[in-house]
C-alpha positions in Angstrom: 15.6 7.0 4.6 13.3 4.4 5.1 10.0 3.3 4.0 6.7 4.1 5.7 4.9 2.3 7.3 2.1 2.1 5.3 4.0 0.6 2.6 5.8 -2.2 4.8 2.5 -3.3 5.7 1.2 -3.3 2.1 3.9 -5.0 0.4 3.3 -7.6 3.2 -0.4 -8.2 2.4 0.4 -8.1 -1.1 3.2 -11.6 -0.4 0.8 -12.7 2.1 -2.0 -13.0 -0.8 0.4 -14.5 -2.8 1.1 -17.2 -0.6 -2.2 -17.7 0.2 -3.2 -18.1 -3.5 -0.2 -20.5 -3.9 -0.5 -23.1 -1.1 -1.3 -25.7 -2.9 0.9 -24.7 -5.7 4.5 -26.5 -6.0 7.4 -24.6 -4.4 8.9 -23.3 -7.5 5.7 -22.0 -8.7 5.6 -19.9 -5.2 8.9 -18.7 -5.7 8.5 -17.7 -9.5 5.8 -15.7 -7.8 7.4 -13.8 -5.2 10.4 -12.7 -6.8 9.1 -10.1 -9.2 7.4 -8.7 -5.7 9.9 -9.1 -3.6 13.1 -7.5 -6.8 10.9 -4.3 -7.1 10.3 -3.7 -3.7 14.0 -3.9 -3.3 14.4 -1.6 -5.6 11.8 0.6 -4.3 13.3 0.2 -1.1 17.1 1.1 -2.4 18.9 4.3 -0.2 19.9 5.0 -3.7 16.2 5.5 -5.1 15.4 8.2 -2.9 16.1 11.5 -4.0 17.7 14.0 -1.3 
């Protein structure tokens, strides 16, 4: 299984308002940023989460 679309395209706008929020911002601040968003969409995104 896969994700829907939908969701692709709303964790997308959700890192591409991050980035936008954080261009001025130094790189590790960017990346101390994305990686919660980026670890639990991972983990949404797991074959292993989904339930048969």
């Amino acid at each position: 299984m896969k994700p829907s679309k939908e969701k692709v395209l709303e964790h997308y706008g959700q890192l591409s308002n991050v980035i936008e929020r954080h261009k001025a911002a130094p790189q590790e601040a960017l990346i101390s940023h994305l990686k919660p968003i980026i670890r639990g969409w991972c983990n949404y995104s797991n074959p292993k989460s989904f339930v048969k």
